[in-house]
N, C-alpha and C positions, 0 to 999 in steps of 0.2 A: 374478624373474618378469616379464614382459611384458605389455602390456594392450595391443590398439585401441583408441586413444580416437579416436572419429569425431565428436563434437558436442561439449556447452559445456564442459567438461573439458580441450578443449584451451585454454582462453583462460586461461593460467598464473596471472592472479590467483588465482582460481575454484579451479585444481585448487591451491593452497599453502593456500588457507583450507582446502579440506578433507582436505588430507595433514599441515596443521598445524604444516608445515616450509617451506623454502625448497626448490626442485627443482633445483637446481645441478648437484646430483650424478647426478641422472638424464638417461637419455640420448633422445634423441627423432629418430627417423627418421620423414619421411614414406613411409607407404605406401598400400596400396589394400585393401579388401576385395571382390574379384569375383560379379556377380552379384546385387551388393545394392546398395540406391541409399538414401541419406539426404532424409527427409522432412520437410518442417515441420508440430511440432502446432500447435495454434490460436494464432493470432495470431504464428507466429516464436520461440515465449516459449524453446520447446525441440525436439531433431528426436524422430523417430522412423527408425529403420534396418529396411527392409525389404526379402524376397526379389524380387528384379528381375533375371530371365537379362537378360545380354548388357550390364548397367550394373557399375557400378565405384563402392563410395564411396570416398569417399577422408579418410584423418585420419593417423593419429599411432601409431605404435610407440614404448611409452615401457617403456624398461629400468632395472633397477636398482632396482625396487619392492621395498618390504619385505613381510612377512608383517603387520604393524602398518598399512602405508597400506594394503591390500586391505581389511583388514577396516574401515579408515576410510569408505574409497571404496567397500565394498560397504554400509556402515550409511546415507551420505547417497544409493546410488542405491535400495536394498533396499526403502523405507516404497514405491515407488510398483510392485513386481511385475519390476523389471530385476534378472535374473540371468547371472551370469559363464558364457559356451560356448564352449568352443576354438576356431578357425578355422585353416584356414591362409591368409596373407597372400598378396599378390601377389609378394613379395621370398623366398615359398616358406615363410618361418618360421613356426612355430603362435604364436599369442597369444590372450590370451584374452579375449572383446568383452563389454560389460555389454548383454544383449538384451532389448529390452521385453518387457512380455505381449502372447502373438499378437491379443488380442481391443483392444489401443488403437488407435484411427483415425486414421488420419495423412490431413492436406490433400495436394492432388494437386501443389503447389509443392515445388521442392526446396530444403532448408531450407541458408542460408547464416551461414556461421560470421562473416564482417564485418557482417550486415546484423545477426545478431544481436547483435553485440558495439555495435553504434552505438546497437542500441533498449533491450537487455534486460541486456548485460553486468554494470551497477552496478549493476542495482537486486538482479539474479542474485547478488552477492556479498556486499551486505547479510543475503539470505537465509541465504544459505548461513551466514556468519556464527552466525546463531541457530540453525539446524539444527546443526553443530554442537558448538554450545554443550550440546545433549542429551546428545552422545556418552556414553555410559558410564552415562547416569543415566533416560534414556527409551528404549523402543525406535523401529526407527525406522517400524514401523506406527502407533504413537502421534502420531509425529513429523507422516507422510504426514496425517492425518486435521487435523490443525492448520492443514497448510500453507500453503491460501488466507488465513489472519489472517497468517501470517509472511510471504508476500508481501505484505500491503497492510500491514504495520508498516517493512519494506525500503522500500517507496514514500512512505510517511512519512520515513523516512532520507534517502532521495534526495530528495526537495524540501525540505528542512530545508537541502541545502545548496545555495539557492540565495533564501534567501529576502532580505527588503529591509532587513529590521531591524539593528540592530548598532550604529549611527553614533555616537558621541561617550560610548560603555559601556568600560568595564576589559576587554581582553581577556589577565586575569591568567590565572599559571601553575595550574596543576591534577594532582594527584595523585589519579591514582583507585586508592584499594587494593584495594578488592573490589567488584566487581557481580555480586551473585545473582541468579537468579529465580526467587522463592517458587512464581509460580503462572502457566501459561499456556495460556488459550485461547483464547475470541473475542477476550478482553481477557490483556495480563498486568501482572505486580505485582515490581518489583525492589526487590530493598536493595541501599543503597550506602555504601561508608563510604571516605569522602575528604578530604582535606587540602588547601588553598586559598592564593591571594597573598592578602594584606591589604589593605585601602588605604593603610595605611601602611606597607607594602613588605614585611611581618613574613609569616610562615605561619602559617596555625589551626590551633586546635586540630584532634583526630578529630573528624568531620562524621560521624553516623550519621543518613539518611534513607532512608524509603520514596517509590516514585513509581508511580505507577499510570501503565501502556504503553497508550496507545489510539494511533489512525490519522487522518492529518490528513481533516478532511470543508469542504465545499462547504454553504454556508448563502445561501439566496436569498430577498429580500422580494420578490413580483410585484407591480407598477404599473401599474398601466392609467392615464399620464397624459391621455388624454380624456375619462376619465371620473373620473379622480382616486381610483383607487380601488386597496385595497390585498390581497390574498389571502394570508390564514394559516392553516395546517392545524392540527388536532387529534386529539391520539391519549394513547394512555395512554402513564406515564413512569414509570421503574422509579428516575429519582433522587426524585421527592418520595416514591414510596413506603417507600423505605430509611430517606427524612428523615420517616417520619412526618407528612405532610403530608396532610390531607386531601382536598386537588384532588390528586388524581393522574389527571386528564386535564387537557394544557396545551396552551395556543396558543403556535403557532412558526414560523417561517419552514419553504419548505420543506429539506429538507437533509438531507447523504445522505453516508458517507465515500467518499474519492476513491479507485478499485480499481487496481490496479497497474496501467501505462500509458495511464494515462488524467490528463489536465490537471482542476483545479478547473474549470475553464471548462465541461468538457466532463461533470463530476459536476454541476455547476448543472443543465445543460440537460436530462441524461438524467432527475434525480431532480425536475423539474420535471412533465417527461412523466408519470413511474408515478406521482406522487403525485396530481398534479392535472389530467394531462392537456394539463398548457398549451408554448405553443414561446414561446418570448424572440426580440423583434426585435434586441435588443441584450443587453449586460450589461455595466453599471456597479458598476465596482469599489468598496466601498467602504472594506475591512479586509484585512488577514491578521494573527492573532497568536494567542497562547496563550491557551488559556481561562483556567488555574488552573498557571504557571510556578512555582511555590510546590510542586506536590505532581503535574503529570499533565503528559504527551507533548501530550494533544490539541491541535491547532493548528485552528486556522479559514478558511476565504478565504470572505470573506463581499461578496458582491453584490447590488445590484437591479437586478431581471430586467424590462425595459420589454416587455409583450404588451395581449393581449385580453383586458379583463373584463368579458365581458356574466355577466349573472344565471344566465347555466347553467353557469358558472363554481365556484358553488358544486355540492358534491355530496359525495359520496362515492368513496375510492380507495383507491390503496396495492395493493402487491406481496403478494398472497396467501400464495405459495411462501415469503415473509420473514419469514411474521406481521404484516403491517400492514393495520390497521386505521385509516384516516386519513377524516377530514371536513374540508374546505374550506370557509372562511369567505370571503364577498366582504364588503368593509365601507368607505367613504367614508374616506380618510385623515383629516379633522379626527376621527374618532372613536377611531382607533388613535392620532392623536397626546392627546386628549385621558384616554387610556387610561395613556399611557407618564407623562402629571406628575399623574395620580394615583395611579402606583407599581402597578398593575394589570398591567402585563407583566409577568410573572415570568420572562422566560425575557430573558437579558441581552443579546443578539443582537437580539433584537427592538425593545428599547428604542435599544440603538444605531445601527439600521436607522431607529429612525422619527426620533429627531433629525437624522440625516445626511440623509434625505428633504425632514425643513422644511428643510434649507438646500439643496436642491438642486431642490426641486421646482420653483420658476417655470424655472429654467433647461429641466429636464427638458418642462414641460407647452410652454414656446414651441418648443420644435425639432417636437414631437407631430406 
């Protein structure tokens, strides 16, 4: 059997994760589909193919497909409304094109297979990856509905591998027998059971753990070094609730997880905006790492955000559409430091934020 492949499917990584083989033996001629032009949806991430007299797209005639990879390549395109229509090709042969729903909007750009593969290729095959990972076991409407958290877990993938950490650690050998996953939504939950190098050169025993999957976020303390003053938000929090804690509403920096194609840098500033309204003249670095490497994915990049804190600074905010409910606190930094060595932070980010602050603040307040 034959397909057009005219979008990310031709970028071979892409189509072996989801064929679940090597394509070796398949054959690939380029050709055209007349009268239809390839379009970019938002942001590049993927095209759309649409009726266009007198245009041409142009991709891929691939031969040699089994009845097994269709039904693969129809489960990872199927969750979003793309189904399989005959055409006949420019080179005259019919094959058959995966064709979106008429009713998805495509941007007026025409969507490009290198510009794609430079922005969205890796983080695209992380996805896919987990997509599927479902095969056989979810459908892929279930799958579709998930998708935005498996892209921003891909994007957690992809900046894991480039981060600073590493330097003077074991980078021993590792046997991974089995990774499941129990449970996947906003968040998910895997078991693993694995065999390890020793430090003394030996191998372990079976390793059976659970790890809770979240997505890397963006955690920002605001300073207003001329007026030496520090803003933290408050809202309610579904961890002390689980831990039985009776303040379940906590003070935190602002902070926000990083969405797929988008830098920490660029998660500070926007979650700075919906929370609190505020713009950063700068942002100093001051962290990246793991919350809880013992048991969860979540990673950190954590900054202070140098702005303006006059008094109408405090308020009320947050993204409605998200559920959030957030107040903004202004408050004189000796009083947040005086908070953090009476053990009053409770949120560990914050206390690390305000010791790295007394060591940096005169530096910070003379540049002001």
């Amino acid at each position: 059997m034959s397909l057009f492949l005219y979008g990310t499917l031709r970028h071979l990584p892409l189509l072996e994760i989801v064929l679940g083989h090597p394509v070796g033996d398949l054959v690939f001629e380029d050709v055209g589909l007349a009268d239809y032009l390839t379009l970019s949806g938002p942001d590049g991430a993927y095209p759309i193919i649409t009726p266009q007299p007198g245009w041409q797209s142009r991709g891929v005639k691939v031969s040699g497909l089994t009845e097994t990879d269709i039904e693969r390549l129809s489960y990872y395109e199927g969750g979003f409304g793309y189904e399989l229509r005959p055409f006949v090709l420019t080179d005259g042969d019919v094959a058959d094109v995966y064709m979106p729903p008429d009713d998805m909007q495509a941007d007026d750009d025409i969507w490009s297979l290198e510009v794609w593969t430079a922005q969205w290729a890796e983080l695209t095959c992380f996805a896919a990856e987990e997509v599927m990972s479902y095969h056989g076991k979810r459908s892929s409407a279930d799958v579709a509905k998930i998708f935005p958290r498996i892209r921003a877990r891909a994007a957690s993938c992809l900046l894991a591998q480039s981060g600073r950490h590493g330097a003077n650690v074991m980078r021993g050998n590792l046997e991974l027998i089995e990774r499941s996953r129990e449970y996947s939504g906003f968040f998910a939950f895997d078991r693993v059971l694995l065999k390890h190098e020793r430090f003394d050169g030996g191998t372990s025993e079976l390793v059976e753990r659970e790890v809770f999957v979240g997505t890397d976020a963006a955690i920002v303390l605001p300073y207003d070094p001329e007026r030496d003053r520090v803003l933290l938000v408050e809202q309610i929090r579904m961890g002390p609730l689980a831990r039985q804690d009776p303040v379940l509403w906590q003070m935190e920096p602002v902070a926000g997880l990083v969405d797929p194609g988008e830098t920490p840098r660029e998660t500070a500033r926007r979650e700075a905006m919906e929370e609190a309204g505020l713009t950063f003249r700068q942002l100093e670095p001051v962290a990246e790492g793991y919350a809880s490497p013992g048991a969860s994915t979540d990673f950190f990049h954590v900054f202070v955000g140098i702005c303006d804190l006059p008094d109408t600074a405090a308020g009320e905010g947050g993204v409605v559409a998200e559920g959030e409910d957030i107040r903004a606190h202004v408050m004189p930094f000796d009083d947040l430091l005086s908070m953090a060595e009476d053990r009053q932070t409770a949120n560990t980010p914050v206390t690390l934020l305000t010791y790295w602050l007394a060591h940096h603040r005169a530096r910070l307040r003379a540049v002001s």
